[in-house]
C-alpha positions as CSV (number, residue, x, y, z in Angstrom):
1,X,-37.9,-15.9,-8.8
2,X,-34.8,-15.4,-11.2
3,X,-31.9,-14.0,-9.7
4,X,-32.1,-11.1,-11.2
5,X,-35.2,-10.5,-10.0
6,X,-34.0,-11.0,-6.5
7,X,-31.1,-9.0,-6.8
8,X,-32.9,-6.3,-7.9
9,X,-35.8,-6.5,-5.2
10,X,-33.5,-6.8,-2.1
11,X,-30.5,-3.8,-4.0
12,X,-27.8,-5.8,-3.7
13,X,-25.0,-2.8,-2.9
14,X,-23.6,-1.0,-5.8
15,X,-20.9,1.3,-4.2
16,X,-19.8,4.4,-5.3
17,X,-21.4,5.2,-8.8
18,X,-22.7,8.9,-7.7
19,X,-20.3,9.5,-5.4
20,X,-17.6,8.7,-7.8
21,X,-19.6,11.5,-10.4
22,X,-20.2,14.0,-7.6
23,X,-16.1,14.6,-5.9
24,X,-15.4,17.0,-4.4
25,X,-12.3,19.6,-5.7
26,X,-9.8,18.0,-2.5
27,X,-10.6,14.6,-3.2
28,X,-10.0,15.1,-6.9
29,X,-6.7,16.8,-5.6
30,X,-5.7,13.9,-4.0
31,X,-6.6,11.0,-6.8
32,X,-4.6,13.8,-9.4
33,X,-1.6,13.8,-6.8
34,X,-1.5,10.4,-6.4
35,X,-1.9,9.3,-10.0
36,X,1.0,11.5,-10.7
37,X,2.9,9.9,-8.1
38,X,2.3,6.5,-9.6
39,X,3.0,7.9,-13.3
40,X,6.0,9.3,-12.0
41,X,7.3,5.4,-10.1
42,X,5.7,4.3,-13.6
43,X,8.1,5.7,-16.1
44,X,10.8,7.7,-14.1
45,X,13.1,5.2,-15.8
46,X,12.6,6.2,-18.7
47,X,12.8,10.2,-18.4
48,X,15.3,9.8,-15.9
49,X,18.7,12.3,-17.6
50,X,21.2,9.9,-15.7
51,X,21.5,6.3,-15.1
52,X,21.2,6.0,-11.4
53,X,24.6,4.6,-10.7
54,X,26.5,6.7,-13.0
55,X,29.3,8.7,-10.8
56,X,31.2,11.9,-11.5
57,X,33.6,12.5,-8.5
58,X,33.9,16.1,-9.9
59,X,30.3,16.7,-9.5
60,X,30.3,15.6,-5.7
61,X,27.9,17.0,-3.6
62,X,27.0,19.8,-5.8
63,X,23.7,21.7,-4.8
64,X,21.0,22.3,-7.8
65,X,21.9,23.0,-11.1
66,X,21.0,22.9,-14.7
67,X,23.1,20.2,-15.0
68,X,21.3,18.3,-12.0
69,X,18.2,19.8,-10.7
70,X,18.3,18.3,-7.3
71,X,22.0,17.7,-7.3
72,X,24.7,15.1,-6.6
73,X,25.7,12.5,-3.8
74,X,28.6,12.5,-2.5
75,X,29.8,10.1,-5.6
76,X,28.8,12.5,-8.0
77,X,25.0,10.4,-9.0
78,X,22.7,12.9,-10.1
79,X,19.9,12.5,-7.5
80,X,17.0,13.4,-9.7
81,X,17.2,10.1,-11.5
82,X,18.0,8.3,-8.4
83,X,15.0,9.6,-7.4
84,X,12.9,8.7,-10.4
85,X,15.0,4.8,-10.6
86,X,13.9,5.0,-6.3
87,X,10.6,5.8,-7.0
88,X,10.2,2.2,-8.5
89,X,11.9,-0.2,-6.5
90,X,9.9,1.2,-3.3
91,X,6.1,1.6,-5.2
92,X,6.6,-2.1,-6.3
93,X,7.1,-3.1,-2.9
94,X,4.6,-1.7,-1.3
95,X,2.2,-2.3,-4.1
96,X,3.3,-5.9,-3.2
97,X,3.3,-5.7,0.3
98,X,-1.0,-4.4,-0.1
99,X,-2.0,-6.9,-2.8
100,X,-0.6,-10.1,-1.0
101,X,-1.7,-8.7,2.6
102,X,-5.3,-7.6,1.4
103,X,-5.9,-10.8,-0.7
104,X,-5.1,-13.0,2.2
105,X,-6.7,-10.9,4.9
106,X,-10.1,-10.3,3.1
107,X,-10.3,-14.0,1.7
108,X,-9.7,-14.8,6.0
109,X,-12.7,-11.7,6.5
110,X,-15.2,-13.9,4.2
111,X,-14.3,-16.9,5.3
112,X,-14.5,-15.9,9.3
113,X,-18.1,-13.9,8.3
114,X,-19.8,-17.1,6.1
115,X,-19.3,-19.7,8.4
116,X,-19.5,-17.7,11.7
117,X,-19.7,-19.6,14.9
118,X,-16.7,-21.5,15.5
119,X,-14.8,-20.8,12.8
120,X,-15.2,-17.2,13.3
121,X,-14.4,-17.3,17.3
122,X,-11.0,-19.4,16.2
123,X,-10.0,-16.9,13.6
124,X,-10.2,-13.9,15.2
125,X,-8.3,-15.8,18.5
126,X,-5.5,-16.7,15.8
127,X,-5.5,-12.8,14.3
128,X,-5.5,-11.4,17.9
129,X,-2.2,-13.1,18.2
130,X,-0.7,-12.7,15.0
131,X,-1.8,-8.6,15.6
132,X,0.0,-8.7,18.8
133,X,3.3,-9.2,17.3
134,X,4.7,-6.0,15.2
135,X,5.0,-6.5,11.8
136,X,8.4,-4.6,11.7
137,X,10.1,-7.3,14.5
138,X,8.4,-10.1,11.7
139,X,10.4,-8.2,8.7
140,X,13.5,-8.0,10.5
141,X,13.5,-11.7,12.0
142,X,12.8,-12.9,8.2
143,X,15.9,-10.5,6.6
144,X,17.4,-12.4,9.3
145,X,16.9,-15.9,8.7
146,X,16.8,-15.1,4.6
147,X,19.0,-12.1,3.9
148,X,18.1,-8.5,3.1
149,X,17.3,-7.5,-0.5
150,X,13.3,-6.8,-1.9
151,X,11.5,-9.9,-1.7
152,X,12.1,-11.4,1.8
153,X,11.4,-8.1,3.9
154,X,8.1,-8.0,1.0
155,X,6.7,-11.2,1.5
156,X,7.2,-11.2,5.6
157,X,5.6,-8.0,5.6
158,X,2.7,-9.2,3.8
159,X,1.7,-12.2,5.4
160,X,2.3,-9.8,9.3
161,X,0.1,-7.1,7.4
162,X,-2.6,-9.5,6.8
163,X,-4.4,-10.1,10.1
164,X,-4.7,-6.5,10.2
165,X,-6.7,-6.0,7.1
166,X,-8.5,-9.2,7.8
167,X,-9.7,-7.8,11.3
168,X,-10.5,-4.9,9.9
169,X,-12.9,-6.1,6.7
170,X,-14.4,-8.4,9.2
171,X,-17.1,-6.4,11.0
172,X,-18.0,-5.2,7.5
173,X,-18.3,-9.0,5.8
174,X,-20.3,-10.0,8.8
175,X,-23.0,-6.9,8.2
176,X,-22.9,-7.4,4.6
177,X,-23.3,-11.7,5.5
178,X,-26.5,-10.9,7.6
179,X,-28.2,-8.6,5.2
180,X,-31.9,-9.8,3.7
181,X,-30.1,-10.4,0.1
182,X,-27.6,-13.0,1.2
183,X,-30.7,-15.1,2.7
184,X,-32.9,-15.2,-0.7
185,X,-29.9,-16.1,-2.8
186,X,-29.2,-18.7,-0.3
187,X,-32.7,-20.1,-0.4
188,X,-32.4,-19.6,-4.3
189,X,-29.5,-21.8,-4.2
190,X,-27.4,-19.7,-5.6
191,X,-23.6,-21.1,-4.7
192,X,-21.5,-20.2,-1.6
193,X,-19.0,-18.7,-4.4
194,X,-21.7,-16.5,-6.0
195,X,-23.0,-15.3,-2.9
196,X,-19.5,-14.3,-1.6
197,X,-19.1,-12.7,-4.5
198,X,-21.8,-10.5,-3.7
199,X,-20.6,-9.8,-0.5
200,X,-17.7,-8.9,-1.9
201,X,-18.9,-5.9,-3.5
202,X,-20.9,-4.8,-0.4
203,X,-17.1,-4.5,1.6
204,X,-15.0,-3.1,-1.2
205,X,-15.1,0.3,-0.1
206,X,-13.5,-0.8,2.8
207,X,-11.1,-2.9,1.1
208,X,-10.0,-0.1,-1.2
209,X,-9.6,2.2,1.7
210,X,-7.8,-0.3,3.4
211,X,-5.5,-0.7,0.2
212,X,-4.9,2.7,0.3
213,X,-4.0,3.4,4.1
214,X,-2.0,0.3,3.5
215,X,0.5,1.2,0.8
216,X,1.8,4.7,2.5
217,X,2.1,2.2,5.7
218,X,4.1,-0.6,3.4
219,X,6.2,2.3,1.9
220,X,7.1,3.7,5.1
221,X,7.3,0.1,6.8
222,X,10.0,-1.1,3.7
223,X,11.9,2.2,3.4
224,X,12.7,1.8,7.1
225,X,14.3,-1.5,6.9
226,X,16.1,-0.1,4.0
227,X,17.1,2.3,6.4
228,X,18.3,0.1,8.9
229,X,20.5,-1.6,7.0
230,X,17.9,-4.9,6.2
231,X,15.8,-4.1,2.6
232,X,17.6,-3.3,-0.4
233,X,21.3,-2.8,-0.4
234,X,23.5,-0.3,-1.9
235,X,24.2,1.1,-4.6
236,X,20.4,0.2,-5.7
237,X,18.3,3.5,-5.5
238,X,15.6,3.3,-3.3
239,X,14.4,6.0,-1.0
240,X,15.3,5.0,2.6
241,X,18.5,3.3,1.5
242,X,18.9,6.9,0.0
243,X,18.0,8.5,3.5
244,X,20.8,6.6,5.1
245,X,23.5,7.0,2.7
246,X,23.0,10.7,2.8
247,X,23.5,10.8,6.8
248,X,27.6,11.7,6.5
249,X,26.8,14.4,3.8
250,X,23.7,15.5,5.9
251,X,26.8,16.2,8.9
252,X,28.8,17.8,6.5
253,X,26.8,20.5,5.1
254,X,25.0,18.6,2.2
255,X,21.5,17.8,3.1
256,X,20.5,17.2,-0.7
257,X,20.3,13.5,-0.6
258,X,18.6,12.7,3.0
259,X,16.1,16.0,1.5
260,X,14.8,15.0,-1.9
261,X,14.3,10.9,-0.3
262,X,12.8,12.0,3.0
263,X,10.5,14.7,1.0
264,X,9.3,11.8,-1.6
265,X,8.4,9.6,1.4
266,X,6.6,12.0,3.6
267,X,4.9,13.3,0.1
268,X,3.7,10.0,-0.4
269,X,2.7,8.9,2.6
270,X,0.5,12.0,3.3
271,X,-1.1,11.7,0.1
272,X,-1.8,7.9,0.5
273,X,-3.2,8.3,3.8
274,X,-5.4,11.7,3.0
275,X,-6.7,9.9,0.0
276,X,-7.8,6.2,2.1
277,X,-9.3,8.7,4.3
278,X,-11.8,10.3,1.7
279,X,-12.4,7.3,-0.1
280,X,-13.6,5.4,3.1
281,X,-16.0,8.1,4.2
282,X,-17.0,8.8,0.5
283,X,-17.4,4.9,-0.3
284,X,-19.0,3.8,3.1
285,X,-21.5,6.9,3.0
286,X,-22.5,5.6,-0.5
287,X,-23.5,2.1,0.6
């Protein structure tokens, strides 16, 4: 038999296709919400009115205006175009902080699930102790040892992230590796790559979900070491960084600053973490 004939007899998993065709009015709220959220990170740049570090000590902590719709720090920045610069420093790092830790974890998920046994019983002993230490006391030991900025709180969040995705995608891969398909295109001898290929597809709803749950967590996770004094540093726009330099105007009367960053964040993490949710149930009941 070729192996398209076996692929077709035993329905190797196509995920999504009518569920993607038949959303539902709040998930398509969501995706819209979150697509405008990325446009925004995408090109705020480029429609932002101000540069982000441009002061005007006579506009300090002014409140809305025509001039500045969300209105000034207490150096006179416009906040709207700190907001839209902000938006773009803290999506590429979480964006970074899912794509490393999923890549790693699901590649450790098909390894774990293929070979099973021993290999499997060792990985998940070495995942149970990499998840039993907190991926923030990781971040904050690597700022530590290699100085705060983007890409060292980044990559140590990553590589603590990963044992989570990997444990999650795990029970999936080894369904999806015992499944009647996986058998006749082994027998076939089809190659170990091929196969996993296949099994790939059968866990990618989870993987996208996880994706998704994961970036509202890696935002949150990197604007609170921002916010502790150990991600990016002053005067760069990003969102926690902007939380915490708005704490003394916050205390005097001008909560502008710690408002519009906090607002972004919570914005986008709700929205993140709403949409993984629909896409898991939607993608897994499709399977």
């Amino acid at each position: 038999m070729t192996l398209a004939g076996i692929t077709s007899a035993l329905r190797i998993p196509r995920w999504g296709r009518r569920r993607l065709r038949a959303l539902d009015p709040y998930t398509i709220f969501l995706i819209v919400l979150c697509g405008a959220l990325i446009v925004m990170a995408a090109i705020g740049p480029l429609v932002a009115p101000y540069a982000p570090d441009s002061t005007d000590l006579l506009a300090a902590n002014q409140g809305p205006s025509p001039a500045h719709l969300l209105g000034t720090d207490s150096l006179g920045r416009d906040l709207l175009s700190r907001i839209l610069w902000g938006a773009q420093i803290s999506y590429a790092a979480a964006l970074l902080i899912v794509c490393i830790s999923v890549i790693i974890g699901t590649l450790l998920a098909l390894l774990s699930s293929w070979y099973g046994g021993f290999v499997d019983s060792a990985t998940s002993s070495v995942l149970n102790v990499f998840i039993a230490i907190p991926g923030m006391i990781v971040a904050i030991i690597a700022v530590t040892v290699l100085g705060a900025g983007f890409w060292a709180p980044v990559l140590a969040m990553a590589f603590a992230s990963s044992p989570y995705v990997a444990r999650v995608i795990r029970g999936t891969a080894l369904q999806e590796r015992h499944r009647p398909y996986v058998e006749a295109l082994a027998l076939s001898g089809v190659s170990t790559v091929r196969i996993n290929a296949h099994i790939l597809r059968g866990v990618m709803p989870i993987v996208l979900a996880q994706a998704t749950f994961g970036f509202s967590v890696a935002l949150l996770e990197f604007g609170a070491l921002s916010f502790i004094g150990l991600g990016v540093q002053p005067p760069t726009a990003e969102w926690g960084a902007m939380v915490i330099a708005g704490r003394t105007e916050l205390l005097a009367g001008n909560p502008q600053q710690t408002t519009a960053a906090g607002v972004m964040i919570v914005l986008t993490v709700i929205s993140f973490t709403l949409l993984g949710e629909r896409l898991q149930r939607m993608l897994g009941a499709s399977r």
